[in-house]
N, C-alpha and C positions, 0 to 999 in steps of 0.2 A: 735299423740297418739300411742302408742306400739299395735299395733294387725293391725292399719289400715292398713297394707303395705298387711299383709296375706287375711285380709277381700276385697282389692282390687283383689288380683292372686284370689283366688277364685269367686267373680263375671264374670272379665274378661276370666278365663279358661272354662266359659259356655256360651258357643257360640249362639246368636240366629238364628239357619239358614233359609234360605228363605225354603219354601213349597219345590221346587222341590230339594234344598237340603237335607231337612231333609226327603224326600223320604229313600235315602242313610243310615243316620244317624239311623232311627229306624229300618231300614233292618241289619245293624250293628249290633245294641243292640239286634235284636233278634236271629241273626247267632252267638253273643257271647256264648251261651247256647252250641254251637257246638263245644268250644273253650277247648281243652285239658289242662291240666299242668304237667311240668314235674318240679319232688321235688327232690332238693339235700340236701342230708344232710351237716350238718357244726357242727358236733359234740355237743360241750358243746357251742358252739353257738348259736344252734339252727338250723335250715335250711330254705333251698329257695323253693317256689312255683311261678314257674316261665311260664308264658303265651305259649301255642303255638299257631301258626297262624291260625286260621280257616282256616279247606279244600278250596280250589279253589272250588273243585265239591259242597260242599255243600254250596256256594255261586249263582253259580250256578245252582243248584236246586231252592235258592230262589228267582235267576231273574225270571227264568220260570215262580214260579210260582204265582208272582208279574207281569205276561204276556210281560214280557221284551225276546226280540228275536232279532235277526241278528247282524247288528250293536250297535243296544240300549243292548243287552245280553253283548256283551262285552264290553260296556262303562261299563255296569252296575257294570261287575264284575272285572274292573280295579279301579271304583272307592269307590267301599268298601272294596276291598282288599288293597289299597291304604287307606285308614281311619283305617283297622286293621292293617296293618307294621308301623305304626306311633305308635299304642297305644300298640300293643309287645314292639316298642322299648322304649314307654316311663317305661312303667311296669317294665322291664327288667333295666333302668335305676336308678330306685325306688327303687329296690329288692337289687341291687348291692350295694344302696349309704346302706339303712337299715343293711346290713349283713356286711357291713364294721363297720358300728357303733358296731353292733352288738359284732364284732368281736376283736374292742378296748373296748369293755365294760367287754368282757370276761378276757381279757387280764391285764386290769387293776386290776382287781379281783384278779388276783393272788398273 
């Protein structure tokens, strides 16, 4: 049936993690808040809004203050900085496939 293929990618793109991963996963979602954008224009295109990476340091601040220290401080903050370079790049990949479309929709208009 036409939509099951989309209604599977989205089940499957929501990951259920164990407790001590989703430790990680909701420390992410709430260092996203700290998460910049830089916008390019594209004229009659329209433009991009495109993710920057959460600071290391304010990753950092929130091992701390999740009482994460020594060795567990730097796992910490490899492995949600590692969870954020995965989802810039997917964002980033999103943003480009969009503004391409975008950009033959303009095109064709003319």
């Amino acid at each position: 049936m036409k939509g099951d293929d989309w209604a599977t990618d989205q089940l499957l793109s929501r990951p259920n993690p164990s407790s001590e991963a989703n430790r990680y996963w909701l420390a992410f979602l709430a260092l996203s808040r700290d998460r910049g954008h830089e916008s390019i224009s594209m004229g009659m295109a329209g433009g991009l809004s495109l993710p920057r990476p959460v600071p290391r340091e304010a990753i950092r601040r929130e091992g701390q203050r999740l009482a994460y220290s020594s060795e567990g401080l730097a796992d910490f903050v490899e492995i949600v900085t590692s969870i954020d370079d995965f989802y810039v790049e997917v964002e980033v990949k999103r943003a480009a496939t969009e503004a391409k479309r975008a950009a033959e929709r303009s095109r064709s208009r003319k």
